[in-house]
N, C-alpha and C positions, 0 to 999 in steps of 0.2 A: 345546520350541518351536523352529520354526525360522525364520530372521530373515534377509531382505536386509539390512544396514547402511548407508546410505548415510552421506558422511563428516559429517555435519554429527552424529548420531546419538557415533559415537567423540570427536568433539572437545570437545563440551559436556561427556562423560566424561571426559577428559582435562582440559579447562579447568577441571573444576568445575563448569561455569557452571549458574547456575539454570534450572531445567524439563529435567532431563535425562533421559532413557527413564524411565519406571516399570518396567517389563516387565525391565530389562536383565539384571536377575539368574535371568530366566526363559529363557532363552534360551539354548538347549542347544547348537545347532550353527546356526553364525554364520556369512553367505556377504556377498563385498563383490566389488569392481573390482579391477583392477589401478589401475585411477585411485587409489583411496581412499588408497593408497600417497603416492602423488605430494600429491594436494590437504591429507591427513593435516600432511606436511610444509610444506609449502606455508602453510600456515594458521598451523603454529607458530611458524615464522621469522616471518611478520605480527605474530605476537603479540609476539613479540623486539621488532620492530623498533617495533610503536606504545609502547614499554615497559609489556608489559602482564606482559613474563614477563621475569627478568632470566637472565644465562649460567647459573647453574647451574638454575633453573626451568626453562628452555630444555630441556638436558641431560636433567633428568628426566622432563619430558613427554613429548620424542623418546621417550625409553625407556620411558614407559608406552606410547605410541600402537604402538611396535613390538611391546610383549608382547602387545597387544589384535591388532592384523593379523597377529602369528604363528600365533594360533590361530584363525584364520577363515580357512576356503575362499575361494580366490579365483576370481572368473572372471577367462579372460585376454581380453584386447582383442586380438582375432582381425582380419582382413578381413572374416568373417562380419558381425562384432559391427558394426563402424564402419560396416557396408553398410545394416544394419537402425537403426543409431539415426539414418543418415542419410536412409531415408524417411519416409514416413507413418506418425504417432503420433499418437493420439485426445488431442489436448491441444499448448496451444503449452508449449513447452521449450527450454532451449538446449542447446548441444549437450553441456555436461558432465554435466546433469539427464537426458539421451535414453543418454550412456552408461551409466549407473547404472539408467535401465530396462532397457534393452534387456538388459542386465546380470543383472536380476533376474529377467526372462523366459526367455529364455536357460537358466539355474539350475532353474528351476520345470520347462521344461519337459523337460529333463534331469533329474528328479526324478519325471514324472508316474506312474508307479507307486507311489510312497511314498503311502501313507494320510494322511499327518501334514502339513497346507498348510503353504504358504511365505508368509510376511507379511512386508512391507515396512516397511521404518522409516525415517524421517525426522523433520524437524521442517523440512522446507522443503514451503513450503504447495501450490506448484503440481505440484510432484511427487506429495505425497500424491493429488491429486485425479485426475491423470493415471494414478496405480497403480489408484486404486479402480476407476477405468475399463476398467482392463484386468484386472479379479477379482481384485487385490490386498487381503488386507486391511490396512489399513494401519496404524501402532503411530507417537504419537508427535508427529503433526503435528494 
């Protein structure tokens, strides 16, 4: 299988937290953002900071969330990329949900000879709806 991750998908795997992918262990070759990067961290430090993780929790998390983004294809946030999440998208988004599509389209369609689809994963709901929109199948949400 192969899977956009968007970051909410890695963090709940990294957090623990309950309802995290089912599929995850099916999911052969992994494609994300260069955001995923950023907001990955971004989220852990949050978690630091409401004391949900303490310094060494912290520590290890970083370091799962890096083994997980090591081995996933990244797209980079191009001019291209920022130009296309900045127009018209069949669904309201903001602009960090519009990078992560535009992200996973982008991927797909730089993929469109592969027989094998790209499916989308999330567990944010208005993303989900906005991928299915755009022949996403989506995993998650």
């Amino acid at each position: 299988m192969i899977a956009y991750l968007d970051t909410s998908v890695i963090l709940r795997i990294v957090l623990k937290e309950p309802d995290e992918l089912r599929e995850w262990n099916e999911i052969r070759h992994g494609v994300t953002s260069e955001l995923t990067v950023v907001e990955c961290h971004r989220g852990l430090y949050r978690a630091h900071s409401h004391g949900r993780l303490d310094s060494g929790a912290l520590d290890l998390a970083m370091n799962y969330a890096d083994q997980i983004l090591g081995r996933l294809s990244v797209v980079n946030i191009t001019p291209e990329l920022l130009a296309k999440a900045s127009g018209t998208i069949p669904g309201l988004l903001g602009a960090l949900d519009a990078i992560h599509l535009v992200s996973a389209i982008l991927f797909r369609d730089r993929q469109a000879n592969n027989e094998r689809p790209i499916l989308l994963a999330t567990h944010d709901l208005a993303l989900a709806r906005v991928a299915a929109t755009t022949n996403f199948d989506v995993l998650g949400a």
